[in-house]
C-alpha positions in Angstrom: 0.0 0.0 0.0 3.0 2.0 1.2 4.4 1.6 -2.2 1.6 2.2 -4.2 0.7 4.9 -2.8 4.3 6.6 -3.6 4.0 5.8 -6.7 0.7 7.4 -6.7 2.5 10.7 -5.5 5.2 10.9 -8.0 3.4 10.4 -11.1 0.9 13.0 -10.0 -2.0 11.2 -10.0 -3.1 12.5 -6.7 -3.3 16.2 -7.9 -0.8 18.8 -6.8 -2.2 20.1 -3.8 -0.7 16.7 -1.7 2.6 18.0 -2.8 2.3 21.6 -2.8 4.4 21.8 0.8 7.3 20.7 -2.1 10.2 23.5 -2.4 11.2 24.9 -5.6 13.7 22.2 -7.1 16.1 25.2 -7.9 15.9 27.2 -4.6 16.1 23.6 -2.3 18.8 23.1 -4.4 20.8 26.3 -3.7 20.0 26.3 0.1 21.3 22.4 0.0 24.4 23.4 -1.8 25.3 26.5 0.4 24.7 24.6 3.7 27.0 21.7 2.7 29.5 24.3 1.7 28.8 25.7 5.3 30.0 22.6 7.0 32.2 21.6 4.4 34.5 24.7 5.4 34.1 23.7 9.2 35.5 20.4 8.2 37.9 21.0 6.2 39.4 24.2 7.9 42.6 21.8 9.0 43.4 20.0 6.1 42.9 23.5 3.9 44.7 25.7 6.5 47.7 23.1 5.8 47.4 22.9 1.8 47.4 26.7 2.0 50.8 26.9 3.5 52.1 24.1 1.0 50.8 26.1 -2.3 52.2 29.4 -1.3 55.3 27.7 -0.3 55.9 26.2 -3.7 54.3 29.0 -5.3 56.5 31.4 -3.6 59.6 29.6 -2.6 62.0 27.2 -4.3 61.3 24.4 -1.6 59.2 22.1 -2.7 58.0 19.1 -1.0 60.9 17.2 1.7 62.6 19.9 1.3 62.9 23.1 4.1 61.3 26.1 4.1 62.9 28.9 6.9 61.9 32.0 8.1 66.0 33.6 8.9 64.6 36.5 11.3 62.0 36.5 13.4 58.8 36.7 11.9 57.4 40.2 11.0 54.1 41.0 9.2 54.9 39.9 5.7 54.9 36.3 7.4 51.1 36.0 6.7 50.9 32.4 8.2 47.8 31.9 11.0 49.3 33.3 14.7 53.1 33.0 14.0 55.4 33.5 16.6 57.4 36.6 16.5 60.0 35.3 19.3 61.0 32.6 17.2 63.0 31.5 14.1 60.7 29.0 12.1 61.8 26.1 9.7 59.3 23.5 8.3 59.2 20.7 6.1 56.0 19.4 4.6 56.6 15.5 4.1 55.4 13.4 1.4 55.4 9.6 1.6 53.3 8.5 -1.4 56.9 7.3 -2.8 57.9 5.5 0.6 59.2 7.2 4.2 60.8 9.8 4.6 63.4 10.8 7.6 63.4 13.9 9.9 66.7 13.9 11.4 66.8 16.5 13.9 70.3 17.3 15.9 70.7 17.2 19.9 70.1 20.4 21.9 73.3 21.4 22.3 73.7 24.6 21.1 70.1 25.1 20.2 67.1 23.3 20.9 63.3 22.9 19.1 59.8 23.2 20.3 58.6 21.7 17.4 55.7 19.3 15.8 55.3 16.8 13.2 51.4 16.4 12.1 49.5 14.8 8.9 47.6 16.5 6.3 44.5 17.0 9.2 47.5 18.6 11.3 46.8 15.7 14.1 50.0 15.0 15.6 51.9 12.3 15.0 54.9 13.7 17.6 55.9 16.4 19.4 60.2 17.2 18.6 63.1 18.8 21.1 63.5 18.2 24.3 59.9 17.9 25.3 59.3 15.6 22.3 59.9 11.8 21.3 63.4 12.9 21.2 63.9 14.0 24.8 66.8 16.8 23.5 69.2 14.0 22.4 68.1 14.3 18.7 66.6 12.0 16.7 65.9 10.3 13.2 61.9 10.8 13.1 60.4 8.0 10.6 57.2 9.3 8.5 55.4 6.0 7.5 52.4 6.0 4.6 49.2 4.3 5.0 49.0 1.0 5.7 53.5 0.6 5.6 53.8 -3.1 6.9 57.5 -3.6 6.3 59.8 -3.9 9.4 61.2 -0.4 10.3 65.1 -0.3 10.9 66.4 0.3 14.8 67.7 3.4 15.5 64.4 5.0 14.5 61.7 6.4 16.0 58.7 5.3 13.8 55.6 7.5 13.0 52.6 5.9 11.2 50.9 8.3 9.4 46.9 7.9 7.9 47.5 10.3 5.3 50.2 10.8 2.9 51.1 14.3 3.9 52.2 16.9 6.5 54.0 18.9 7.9 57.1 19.6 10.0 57.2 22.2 12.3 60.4 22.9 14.0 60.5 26.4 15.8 64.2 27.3 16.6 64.0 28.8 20.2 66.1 32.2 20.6 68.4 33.7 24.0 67.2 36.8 22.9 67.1 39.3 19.8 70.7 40.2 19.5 71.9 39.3 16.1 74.3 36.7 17.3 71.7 34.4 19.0 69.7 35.4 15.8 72.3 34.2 13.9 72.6 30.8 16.1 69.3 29.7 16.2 69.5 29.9 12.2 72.4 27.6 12.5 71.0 25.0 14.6 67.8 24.6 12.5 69.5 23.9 9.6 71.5 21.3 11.2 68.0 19.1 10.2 68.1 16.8 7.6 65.1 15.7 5.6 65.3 12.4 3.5 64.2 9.4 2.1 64.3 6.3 4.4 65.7 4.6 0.7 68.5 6.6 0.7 69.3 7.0 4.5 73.4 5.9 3.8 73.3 8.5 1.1 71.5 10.6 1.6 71.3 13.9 -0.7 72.0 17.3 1.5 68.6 18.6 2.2 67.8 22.1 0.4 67.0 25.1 2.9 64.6 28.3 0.6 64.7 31.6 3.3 61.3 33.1 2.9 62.1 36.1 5.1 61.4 39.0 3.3 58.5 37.1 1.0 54.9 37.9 1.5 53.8 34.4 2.5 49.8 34.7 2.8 48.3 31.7 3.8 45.3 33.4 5.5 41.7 31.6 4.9 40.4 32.5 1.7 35.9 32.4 3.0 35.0 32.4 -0.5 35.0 29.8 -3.5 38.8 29.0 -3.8 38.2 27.6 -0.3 37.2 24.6 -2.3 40.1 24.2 -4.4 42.4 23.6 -1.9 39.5 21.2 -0.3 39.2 19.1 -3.9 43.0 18.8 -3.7 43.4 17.6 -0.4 40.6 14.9 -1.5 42.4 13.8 -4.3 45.8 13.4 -2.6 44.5 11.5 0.8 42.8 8.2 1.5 39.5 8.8 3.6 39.6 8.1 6.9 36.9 5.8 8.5 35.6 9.0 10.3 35.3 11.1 7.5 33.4 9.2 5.1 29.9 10.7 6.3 31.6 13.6 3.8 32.0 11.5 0.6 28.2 11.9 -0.6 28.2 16.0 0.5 31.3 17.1 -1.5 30.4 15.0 -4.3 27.0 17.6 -4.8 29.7 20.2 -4.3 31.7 18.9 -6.7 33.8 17.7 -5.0 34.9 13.7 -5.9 38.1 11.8 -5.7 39.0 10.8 -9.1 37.2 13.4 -11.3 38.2 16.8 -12.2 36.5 19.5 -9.9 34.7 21.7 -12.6 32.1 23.8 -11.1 29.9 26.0 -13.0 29.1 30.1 -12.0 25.9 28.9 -10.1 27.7 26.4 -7.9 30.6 28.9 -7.4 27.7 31.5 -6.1 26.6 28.8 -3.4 30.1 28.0 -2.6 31.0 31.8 -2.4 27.8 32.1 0.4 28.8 28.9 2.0 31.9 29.4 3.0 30.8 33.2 3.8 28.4 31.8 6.3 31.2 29.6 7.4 33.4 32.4 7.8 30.2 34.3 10.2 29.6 30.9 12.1 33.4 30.6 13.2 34.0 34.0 14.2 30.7 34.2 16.2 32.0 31.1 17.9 35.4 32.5 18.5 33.6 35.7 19.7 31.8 33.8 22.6 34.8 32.8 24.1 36.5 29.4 24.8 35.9 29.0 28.8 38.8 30.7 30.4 41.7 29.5 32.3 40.7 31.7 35.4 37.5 32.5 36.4 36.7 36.2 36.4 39.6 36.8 33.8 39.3 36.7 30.2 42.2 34.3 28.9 41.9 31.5 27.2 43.5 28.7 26.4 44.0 28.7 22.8 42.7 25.1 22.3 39.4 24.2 23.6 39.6 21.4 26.3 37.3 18.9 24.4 39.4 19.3 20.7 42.2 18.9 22.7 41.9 16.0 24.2 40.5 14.3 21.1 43.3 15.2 19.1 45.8 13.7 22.1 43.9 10.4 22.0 43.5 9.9 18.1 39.9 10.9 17.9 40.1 7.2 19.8 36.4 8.1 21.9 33.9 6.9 19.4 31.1 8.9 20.9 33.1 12.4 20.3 34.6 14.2 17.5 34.5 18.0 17.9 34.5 18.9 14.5 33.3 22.6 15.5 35.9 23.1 18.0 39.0 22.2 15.4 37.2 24.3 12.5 37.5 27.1 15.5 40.9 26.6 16.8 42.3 25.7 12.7 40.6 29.5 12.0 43.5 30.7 14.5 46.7 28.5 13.9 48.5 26.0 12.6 49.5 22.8 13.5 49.1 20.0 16.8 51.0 19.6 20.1 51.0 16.1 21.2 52.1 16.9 24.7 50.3 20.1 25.3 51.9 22.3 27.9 54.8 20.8 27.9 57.2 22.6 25.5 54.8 25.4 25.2 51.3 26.9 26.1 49.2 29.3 24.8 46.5 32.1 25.9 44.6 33.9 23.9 42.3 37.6 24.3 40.0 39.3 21.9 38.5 41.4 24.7 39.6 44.1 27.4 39.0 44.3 30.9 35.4 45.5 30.5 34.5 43.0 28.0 35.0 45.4 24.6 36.3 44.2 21.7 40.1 45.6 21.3 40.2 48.8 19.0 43.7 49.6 17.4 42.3 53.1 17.8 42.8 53.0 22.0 45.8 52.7 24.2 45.5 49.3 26.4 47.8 48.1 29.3 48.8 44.5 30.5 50.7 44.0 34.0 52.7 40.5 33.1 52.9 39.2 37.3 56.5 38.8 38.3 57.7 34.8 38.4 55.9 34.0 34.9 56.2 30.3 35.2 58.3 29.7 32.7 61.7 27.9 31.7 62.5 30.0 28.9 60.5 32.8 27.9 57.3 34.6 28.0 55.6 36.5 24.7 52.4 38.5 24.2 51.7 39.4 20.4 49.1 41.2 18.3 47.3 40.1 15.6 44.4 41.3 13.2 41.5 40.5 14.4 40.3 39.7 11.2 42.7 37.6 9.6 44.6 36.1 12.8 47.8 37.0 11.3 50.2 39.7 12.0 48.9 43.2 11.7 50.0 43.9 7.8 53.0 47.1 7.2 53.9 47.4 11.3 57.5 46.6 12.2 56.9 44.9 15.3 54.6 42.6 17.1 55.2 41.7 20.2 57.2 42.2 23.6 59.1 39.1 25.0 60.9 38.2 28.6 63.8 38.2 25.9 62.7 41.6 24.1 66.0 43.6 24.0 65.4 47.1 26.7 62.3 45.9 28.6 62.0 47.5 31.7 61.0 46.0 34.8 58.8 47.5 37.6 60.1 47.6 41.5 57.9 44.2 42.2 59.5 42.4 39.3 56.3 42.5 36.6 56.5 44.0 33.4 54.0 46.2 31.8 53.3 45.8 28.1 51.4 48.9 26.1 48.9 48.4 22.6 48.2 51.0 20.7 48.9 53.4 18.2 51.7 55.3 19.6 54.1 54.4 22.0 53.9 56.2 25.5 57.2 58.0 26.6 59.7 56.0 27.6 58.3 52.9 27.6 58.9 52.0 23.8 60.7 48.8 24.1 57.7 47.6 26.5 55.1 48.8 23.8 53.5 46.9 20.2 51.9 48.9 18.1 48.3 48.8 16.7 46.8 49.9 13.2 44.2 52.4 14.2 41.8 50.9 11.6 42.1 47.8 12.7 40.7 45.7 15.6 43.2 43.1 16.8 43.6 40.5 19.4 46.3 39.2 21.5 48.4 35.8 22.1 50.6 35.1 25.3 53.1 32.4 25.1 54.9 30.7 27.8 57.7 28.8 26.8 59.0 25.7 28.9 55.6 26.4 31.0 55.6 25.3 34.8 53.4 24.1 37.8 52.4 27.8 39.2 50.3 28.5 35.7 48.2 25.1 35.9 47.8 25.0 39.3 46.8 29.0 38.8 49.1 30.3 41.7 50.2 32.5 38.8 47.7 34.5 36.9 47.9 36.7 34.0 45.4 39.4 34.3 42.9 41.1 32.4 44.4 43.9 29.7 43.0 47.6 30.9 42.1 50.2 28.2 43.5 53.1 29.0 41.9 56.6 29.1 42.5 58.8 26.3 45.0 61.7 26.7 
């Protein structure tokens, strides 16, 4: 009866009025196509976020793939990556195993040392590298396995398999200070890594180094169509994982299929440009709310919320969570994954003042760093656009450090750091300045974290907008 009666309906036979509740085949179709686009971007923000970095690497480098891309200076503004560290000197290495493993041979801290990462094409790490890593700070010869590698790996290694054929390395070189010497040190240790095929590991070719300093590297998130582009390629380059394959049937109406050639037309590019524009709205607004702070009363954040955290440390292993909105959040912010989170470094994040505003590149603000930052090596705080999460475009500097070059100290031992558009009178080593068109957001990083921060004996305060002059 069921079936007749179906039948009945879609042959029209039982007049139009029983089907009249029916939307428009080409406006359902639009609303389908721009919501998958939604969620598709919410997905995929990791796995794009990544394949971003990669294109503008090759497109703007001569690295290519297993090869090194380095940043010799700290990072300044032209280093368009998501949240890049400013108090740092960067090298990475995005791995490909299609054609067998490849090696990460990183040197002993002596004379340098890495906080550094080594994550898959969904930036889930695989290990953490340095002396809070696999490696303990003796160095080590890290082994990138494909999919599904079932040969015996060779001692002396320290084996990671990987679910996806690609990643990346990253390997931030920590710095004494900003004097040009230690500058000139750290660059020297990071390039004693070597990056290499497992095959040729008693050969092995020297590995090639591209500087990118002084390169306008954008690999901001593009909310429009392209957003898809880098999506499609990531399809087509990676195996699904188990998880994912709820996804398969909703990319393939975006176009979106592994084996065929993405070719959408102007009206699915329209949907796709709302879609990820909606995206873009959804993720904000969710970044807006807040994560839930690491003091109560004060408005710091971890930078990764608790749930996506612990996921991501486990392997997605729970099968009853997978906090898909939480990583399309955090990957909206940064790049890459710390297997052993608060170890070699921690991060706390701000988009609001004291009072609750929003911060306005327009006003003056004030943060009081306590005295005793728990910390084995350094302390940072660093703005960034609000908008893009990456350094504020044309300023020359971004952030004040424990290792910041002139910054004075109060009586007690804390250190007060000044936003805003013009430095106040001698206090300019202690001060970053803001666009006043611009609203931005800060990051505070505490390198070599310890017990008084977790245990909140030591807590970083609200930032106070100051009154206008």
């Amino acid at each position: 009866m069921k079936r007749c009666l179906a039948v009945l309906l879609l042959s029209g036979l039982l007049g139009t009025s029983a089907v009249a509740q029916a939307p428009p085949a080409d406006g359902f179709e639009k609303r389908l196509l721009e919501g998958r686009a939604t969620e598709a971007v919410i997905w995929g923000m990791p796995a794009v976020n990544a394949d971003l970095m990669l294109q503008e690497m090759l497109d703007k480098t001569s690295a290519k793939q297993n090869d090194v891309v380095f940043w010799s200076r700290p990072a300044d503004w032209k280093n368009q990556t998501l949240t890049p560290n400013p108090d740092s000197i960067y090298f990475m290495s995005f791995w490909n195993v299609k054609d067998g493993p490849i090696v990460i041979e990183v040197p002993p801290a002596t004379g340098g040392s890495f906080a550094g990462n080594i994550v898959n094409a969904w930036q889930m790490p695989l290990e953490d590298v340095g002396p809070e890593g696999a490696d303990a700070g003796k160095g080590g010869k890290y082994l990138i396995l494909p999919p599904g590698y079932s040969e015996k790996v060779p001692e002396g290694y320290i084996a990671l398999p990987s679910d996806t054929f690609t990643g990346f390395a990253l390997l931030r070189s920590n710095l004494a200070s900003h004097g040009e010497a230690d500058i000139a040190k750290s660059v020297a240790y990071g390039k004693q890594v070597k990056v290499y095929p497992l095959a040729k590991a008693d050969n092995p070719s020297p590995t090639h180094f591209a500087d990118a300093s002084g390169t306008l590297f954008d690999s901001t998130i593009r909310y429009d169509a392209s957003f898809f582009r880098n999506l499609d390629r990531v399809v087509q380059t990676e195996p699904w994982l188990q998880r994912d394959r709820a996804m398969i049937d909703p990319l393939r109406t975006l176009g979106i299929e592994k084996g065929k050639a993405y070719q959408p037309d102007a009206k699915a590019e329209a949907a796709l440009d709302v879609g990820a524009r909606d995206a873009q709205a959804w993720l904000s607004a969710q970044y807006d709310a807040g994560f839930p702070v690491i003091n109560e009363g004060i408005r710091w954040f971890p930078a990764a919320r608790a749930d996506f955290a612990k996921a991501v440390q486990n392997g997605y292993a729970d099968p009853d969570t997978y906090p898909v909105d939480a990583r399309g959040v955090t990957y909206t912010l940064g790049f890459t994954g710390i297997k052993r989170l608060g170890t070699a470094q921690f991060y706390l994040m701000t988009n609001k003042d004291k009072d609750g505003n929003a911060f306005d590149g327009a006003a003056s603000y004030r943060l009081t760093v306590p005295a005793d930052a728990p910390v084995k090596q350094y302390w940072s705080v660093t703005v960034y656009d609000r908008e893009t999460h990456a350094l504020v475009r044309n300023l020359d500097r971004a952030s004040v450090a424990s290792i910041t070059n002139g910054v004075t100290h109060n009586a007690d031992g804390s250190v007060e750091v000044y936003f805003g558009p013009k430095a106040p009178a001698g206090r300019e080593a202690n001060w970053v300045p803001t666009d006043p068109n611009r609203q931005f957001e800060l990051l505070f990083r505490l390198y070599g974290p310890e017990k008084p921060l977790f245990d909140k004996t030591w807590k970083l305060p609200d930032v106070e907008k100051l009154a206008a002059p």
